[in-house]
SEBAMAR-154811 format. One record per residue (C-alpha): residue number from 1; residue in three letters; x negated, z, y. Coordinates in pm, whole numbers, plus 32768, in hexadecimal, padded with zeros to 4 digits. Each point is the difference from the previous one (the first is absolute). Example, Ala and Ser with C-alpha at 12.3 -4.5 7.8 and 13.67 -1.06 7.14 Angstrom:
+-----+--------+------+------+------+
! num ! residu !    x !    z !    y !
+-----+--------+------+------+------+
!   1 !    ala ! 7B32 ! 830C ! 7E3E !
!   2 !    ser ! 7F77 ! 7FBE ! 8158 !
+-----+--------+------+------+------+
//
This chain:
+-----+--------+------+------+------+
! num ! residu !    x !    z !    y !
+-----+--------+------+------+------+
!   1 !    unk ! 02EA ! D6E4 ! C569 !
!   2 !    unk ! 800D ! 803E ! 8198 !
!   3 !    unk ! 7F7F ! 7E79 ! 8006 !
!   4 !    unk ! 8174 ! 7FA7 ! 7FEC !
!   5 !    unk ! 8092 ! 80C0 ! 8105 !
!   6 !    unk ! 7EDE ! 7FB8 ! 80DD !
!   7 !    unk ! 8007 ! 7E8F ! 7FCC !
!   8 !    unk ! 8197 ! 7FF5 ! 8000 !
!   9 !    unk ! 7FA5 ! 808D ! 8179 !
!  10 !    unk ! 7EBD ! 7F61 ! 806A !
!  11 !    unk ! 8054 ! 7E80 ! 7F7A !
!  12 !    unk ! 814C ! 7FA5 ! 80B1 !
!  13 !    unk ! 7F8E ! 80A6 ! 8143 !
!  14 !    unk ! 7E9A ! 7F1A ! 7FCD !
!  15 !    unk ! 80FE ! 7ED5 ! 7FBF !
!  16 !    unk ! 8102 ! 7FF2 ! 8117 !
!  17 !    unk ! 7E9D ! 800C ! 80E6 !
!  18 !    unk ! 7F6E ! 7F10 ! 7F58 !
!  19 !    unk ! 812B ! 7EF9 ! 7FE6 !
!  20 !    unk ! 8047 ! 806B ! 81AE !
!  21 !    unk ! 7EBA ! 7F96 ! 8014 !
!  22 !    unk ! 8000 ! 7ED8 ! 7F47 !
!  23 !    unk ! 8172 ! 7F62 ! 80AA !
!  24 !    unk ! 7F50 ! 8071 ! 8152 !
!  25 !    unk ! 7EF3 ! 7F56 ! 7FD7 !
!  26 !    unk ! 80EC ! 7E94 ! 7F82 !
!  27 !    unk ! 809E ! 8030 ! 8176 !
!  28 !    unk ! 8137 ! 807C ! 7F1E !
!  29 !    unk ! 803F ! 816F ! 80A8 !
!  30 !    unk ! 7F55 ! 806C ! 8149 !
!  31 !    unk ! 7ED7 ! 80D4 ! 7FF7 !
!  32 !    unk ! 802B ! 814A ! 8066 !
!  33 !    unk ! 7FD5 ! 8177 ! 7F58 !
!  34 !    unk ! 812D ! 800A ! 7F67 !
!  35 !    unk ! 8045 ! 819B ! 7FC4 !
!  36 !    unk ! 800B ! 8026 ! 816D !
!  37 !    unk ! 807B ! 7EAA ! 8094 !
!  38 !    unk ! 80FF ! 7F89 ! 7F13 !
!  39 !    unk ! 7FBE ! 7E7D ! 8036 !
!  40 !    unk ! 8066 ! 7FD4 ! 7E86 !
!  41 !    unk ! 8098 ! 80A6 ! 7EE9 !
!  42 !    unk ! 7F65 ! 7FE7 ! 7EB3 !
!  43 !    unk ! 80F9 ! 7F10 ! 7F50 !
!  44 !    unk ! 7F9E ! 7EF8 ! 811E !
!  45 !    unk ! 7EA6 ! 802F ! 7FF5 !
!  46 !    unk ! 8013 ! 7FC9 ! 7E40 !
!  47 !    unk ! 8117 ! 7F0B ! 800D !
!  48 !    unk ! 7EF4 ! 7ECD ! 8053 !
!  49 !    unk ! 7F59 ! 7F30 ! 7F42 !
!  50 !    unk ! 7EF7 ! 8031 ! 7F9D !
!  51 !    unk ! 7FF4 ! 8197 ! 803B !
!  52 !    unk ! 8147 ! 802E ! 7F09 !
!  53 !    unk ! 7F3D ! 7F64 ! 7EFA !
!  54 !    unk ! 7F0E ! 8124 ! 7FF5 !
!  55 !    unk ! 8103 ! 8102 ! 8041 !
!  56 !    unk ! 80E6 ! 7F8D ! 7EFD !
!  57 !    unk ! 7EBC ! 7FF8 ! 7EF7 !
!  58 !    unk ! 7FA9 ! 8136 ! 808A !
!  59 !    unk ! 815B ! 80CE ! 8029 !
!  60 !    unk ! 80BE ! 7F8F ! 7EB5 !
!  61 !    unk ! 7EFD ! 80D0 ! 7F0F !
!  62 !    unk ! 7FB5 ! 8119 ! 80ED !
!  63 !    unk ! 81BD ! 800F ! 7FD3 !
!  64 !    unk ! 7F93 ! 804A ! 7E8C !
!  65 !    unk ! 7EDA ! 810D ! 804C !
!  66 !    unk ! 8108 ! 8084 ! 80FC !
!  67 !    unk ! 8134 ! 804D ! 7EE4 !
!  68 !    unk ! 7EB3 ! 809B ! 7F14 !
!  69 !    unk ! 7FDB ! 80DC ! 8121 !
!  70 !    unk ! 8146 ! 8082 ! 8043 !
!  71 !    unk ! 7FFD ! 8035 ! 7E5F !
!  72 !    unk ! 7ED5 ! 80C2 ! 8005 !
!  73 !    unk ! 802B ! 80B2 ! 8152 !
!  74 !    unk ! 8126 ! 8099 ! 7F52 !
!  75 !    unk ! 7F2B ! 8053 ! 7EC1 !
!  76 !    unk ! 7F0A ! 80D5 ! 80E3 !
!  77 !    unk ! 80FB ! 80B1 ! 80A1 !
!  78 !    unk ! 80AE ! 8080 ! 7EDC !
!  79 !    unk ! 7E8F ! 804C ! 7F99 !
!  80 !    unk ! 7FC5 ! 80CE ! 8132 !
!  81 !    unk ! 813E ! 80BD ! 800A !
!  82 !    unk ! 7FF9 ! 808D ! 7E7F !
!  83 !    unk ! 7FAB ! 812F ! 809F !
!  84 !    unk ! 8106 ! 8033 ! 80B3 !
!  85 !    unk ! 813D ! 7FE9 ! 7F2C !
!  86 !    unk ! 8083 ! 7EAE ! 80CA !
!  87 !    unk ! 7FD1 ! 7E76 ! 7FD7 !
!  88 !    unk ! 801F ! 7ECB ! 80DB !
!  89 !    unk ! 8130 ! 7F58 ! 7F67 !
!  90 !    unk ! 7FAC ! 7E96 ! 7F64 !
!  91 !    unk ! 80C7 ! 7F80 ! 8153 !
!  92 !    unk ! 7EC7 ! 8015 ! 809E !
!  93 !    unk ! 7F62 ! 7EEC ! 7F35 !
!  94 !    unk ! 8160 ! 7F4E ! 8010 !
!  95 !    unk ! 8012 ! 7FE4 ! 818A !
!  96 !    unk ! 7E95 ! 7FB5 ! 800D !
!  97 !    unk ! 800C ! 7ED0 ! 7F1D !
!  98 !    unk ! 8149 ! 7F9B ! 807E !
!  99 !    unk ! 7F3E ! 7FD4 ! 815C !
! 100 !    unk ! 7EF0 ! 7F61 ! 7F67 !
! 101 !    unk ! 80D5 ! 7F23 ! 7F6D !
! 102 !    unk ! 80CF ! 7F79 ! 80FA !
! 103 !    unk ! 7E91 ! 7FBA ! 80C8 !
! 104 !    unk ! 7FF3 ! 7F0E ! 7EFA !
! 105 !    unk ! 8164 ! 7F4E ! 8082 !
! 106 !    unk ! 7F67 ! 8006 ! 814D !
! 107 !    unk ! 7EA6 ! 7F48 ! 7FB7 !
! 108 !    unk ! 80AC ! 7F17 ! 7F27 !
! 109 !    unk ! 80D9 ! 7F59 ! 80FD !
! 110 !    unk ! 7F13 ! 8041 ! 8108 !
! 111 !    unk ! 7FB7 ! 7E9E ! 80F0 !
! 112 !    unk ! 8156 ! 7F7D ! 7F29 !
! 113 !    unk ! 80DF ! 7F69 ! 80FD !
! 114 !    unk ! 819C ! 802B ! 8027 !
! 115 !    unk ! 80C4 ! 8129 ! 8050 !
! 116 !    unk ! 8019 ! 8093 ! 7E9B !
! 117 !    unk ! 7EB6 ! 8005 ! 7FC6 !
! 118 !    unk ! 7FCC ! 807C ! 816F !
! 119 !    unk ! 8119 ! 8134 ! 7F8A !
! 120 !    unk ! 7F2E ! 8028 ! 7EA9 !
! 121 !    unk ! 7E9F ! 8034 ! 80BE !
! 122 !    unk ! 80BC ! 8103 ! 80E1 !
! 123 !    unk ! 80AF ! 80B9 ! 7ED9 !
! 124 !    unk ! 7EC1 ! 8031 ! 7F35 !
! 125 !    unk ! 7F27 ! 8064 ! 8128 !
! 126 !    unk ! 80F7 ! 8112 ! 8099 !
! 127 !    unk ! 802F ! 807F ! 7EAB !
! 128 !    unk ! 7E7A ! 8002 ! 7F6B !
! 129 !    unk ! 7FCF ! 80C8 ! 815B !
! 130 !    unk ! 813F ! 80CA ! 7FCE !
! 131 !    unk ! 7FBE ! 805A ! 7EBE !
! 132 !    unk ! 7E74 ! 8019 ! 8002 !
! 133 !    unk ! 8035 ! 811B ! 812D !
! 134 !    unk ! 810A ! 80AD ! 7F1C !
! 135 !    unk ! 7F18 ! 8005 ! 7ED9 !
! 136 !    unk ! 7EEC ! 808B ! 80D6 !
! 137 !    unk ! 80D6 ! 812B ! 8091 !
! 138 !    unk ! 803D ! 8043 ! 7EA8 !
! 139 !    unk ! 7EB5 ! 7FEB ! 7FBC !
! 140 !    unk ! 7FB8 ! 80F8 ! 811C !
! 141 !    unk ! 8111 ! 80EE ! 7FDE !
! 142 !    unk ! 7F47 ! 8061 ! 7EB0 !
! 143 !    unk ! 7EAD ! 8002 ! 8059 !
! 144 !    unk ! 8069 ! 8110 ! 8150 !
! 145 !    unk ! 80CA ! 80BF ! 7EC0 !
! 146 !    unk ! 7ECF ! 7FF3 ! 7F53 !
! 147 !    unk ! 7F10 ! 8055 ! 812E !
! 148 !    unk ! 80E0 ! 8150 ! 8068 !
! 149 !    unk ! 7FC7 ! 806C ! 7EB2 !
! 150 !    unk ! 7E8C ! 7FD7 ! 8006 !
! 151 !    unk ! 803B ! 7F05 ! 7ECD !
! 152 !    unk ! 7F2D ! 7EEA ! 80C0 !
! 153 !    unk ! 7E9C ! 7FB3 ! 8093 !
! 154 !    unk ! 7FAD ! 7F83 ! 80D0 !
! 155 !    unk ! 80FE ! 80DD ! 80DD !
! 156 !    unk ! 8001 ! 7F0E ! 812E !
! 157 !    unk ! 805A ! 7EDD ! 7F65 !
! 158 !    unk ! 817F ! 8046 ! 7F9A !
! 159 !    unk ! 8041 ! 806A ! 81A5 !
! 160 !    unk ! 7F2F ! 7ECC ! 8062 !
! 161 !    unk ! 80EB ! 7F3E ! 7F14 !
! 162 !    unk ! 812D ! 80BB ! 80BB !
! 163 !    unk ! 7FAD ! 7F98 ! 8161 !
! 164 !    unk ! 7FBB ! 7EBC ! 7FB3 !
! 165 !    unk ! 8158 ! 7FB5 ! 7F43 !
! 166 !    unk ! 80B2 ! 80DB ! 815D !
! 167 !    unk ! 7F2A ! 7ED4 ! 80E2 !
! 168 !    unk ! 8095 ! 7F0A ! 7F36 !
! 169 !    unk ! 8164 ! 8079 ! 7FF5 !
! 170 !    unk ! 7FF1 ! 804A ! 81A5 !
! 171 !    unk ! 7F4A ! 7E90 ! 800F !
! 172 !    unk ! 8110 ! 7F66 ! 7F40 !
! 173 !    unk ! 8150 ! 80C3 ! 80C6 !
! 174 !    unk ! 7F4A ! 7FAF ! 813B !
! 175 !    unk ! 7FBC ! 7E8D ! 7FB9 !
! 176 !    unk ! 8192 ! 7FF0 ! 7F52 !
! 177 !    unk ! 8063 ! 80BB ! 8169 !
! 178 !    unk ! 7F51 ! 7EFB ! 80DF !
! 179 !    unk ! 8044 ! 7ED6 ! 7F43 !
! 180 !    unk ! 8170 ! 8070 ! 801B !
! 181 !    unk ! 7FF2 ! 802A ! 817E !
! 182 !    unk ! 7F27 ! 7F10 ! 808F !
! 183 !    unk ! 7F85 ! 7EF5 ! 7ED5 !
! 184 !    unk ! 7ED7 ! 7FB8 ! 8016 !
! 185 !    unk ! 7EF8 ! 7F21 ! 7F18 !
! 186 !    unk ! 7EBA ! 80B4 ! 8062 !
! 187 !    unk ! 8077 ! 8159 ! 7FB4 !
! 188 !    unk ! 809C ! 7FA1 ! 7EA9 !
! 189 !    unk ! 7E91 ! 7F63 ! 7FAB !
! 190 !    unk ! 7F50 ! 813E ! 80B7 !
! 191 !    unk ! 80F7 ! 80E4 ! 7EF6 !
! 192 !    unk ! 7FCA ! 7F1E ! 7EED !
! 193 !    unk ! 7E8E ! 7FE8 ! 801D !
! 194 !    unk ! 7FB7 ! 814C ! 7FFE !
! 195 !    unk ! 8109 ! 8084 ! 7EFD !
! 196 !    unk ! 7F6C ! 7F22 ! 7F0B !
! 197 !    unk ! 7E88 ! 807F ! 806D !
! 198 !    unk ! 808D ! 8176 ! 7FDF !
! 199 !    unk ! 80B7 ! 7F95 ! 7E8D !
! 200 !    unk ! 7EBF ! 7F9F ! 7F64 !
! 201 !    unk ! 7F1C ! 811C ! 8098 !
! 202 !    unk ! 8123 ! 80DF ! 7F2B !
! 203 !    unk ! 7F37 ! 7F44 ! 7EDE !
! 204 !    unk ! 7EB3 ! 802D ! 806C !
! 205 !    unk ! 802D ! 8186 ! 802F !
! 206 !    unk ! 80C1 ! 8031 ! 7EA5 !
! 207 !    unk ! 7EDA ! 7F3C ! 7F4C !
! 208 !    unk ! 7F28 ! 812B ! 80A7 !
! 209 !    unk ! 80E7 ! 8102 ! 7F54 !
! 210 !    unk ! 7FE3 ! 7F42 ! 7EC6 !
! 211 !    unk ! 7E9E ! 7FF4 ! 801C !
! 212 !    unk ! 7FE1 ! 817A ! 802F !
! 213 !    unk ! 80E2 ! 805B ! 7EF3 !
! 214 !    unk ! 7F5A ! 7F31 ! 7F18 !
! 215 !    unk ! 812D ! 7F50 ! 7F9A !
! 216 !    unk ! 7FD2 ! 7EF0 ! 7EED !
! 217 !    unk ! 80BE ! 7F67 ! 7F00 !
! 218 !    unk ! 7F89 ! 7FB5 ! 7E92 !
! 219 !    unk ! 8063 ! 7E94 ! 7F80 !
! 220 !    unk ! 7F98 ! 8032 ! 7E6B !
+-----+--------+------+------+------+
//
């Protein structure tokens, strides 16, 4: 099963490059590297036809793999912690899918013009990336509860997962800091662009976990 975690990580990040590319190249955004000059945020660079057709085509299923995951990322925690006389609570899968769920909200309206459907793309993005991020430190609080009591291999990847969600969080009050002092629209992409890069390795490294516990779900 770590196909789904890894391609709930790898996909979207392939995606948002791909559709950059593709309004970049239609004159539609200016070409630069994007995770370190912040010429364009991600909405901008998907909002244009014809990039959003591929990222709605692409990002409305992967919403679907994404609430499975949550699901089943709370199934193999409970799995892994049987040993040690605590669960996750089912609020794990609830946030989760919440978040994935609101992403949906936010690619629906997505290129729709007027100022409710401008307040609609801006509700479900800040809340699939509020909610994804609380899901995850959920996910990691766990897996380090796990890891100190040498219930988990491999060992380095619950304090990998740790640092990673601590980047994030000191990205994200740093960028809310700024933006609060001096605006500005190349630092909110920089932020942006990289806390969505950082969200989906979170995927990538839990399908690795998955992978080496051998997780796997029976359908019959």
């Amino acid at each position: 099963m770590y196909w789904l975690p890894l391609l709930v990580g790898l996909l979207p990040t392939l995606l948002v490059c791909i559709t950059y590319l593709i309004s970049a190249s239609h004159q539609q955004v200016p070409w630069c590297l994007p995770l370190v000059d912040g010429c364009t945020s991600i909405s901008r660079a998907s909002r244009n036809q014809p990039a959003i057709f591929l990222f709605r085509a692409v990002m409305l299923p992967l919403t679907v793999l994404l609430i499975i995951y949550w699901m089943l990322s709370l199934v193999w925690l409970r799995r892994l912690c049987v040993g040690i006389g605590r669960r996750p609570s089912i609020w794990l899968a609830v946030i989760g899918c919440a978040g994935a769920a609101l992403l949906v909200v936010y690619v629906t309206f997505l290129g729709s013009d007027g100022a409710t459907y401008q307040l609609l793309r801006r509700f479900g993005a800040s809340l699939f990336y509020g909610l994804t991020f609380l899901a995850q430190l959920i996910q990691v609080y766990w897996l380090t509860t796990l890891e100190r009591k040498a219930a988990f291999s491999p060992a380095w990847l619950p304090i990998t997962l740790f640092w990673l969600a601590m980047v994030m969080l000191i990205a994200g009050l740093v960028s809310v800091a700024i933006s609060g002092v001096a605006p500005s629209y190349e630092i909110n992409n920089i932020a942006e662009w990289n806390f969505t890069l950082m969200l989906n390795a979170h995927f990538v490294l839990c399908a690795w976990g998955w992978r080496e516990s051998r997780f796997s779900i029976s359908i019959v």
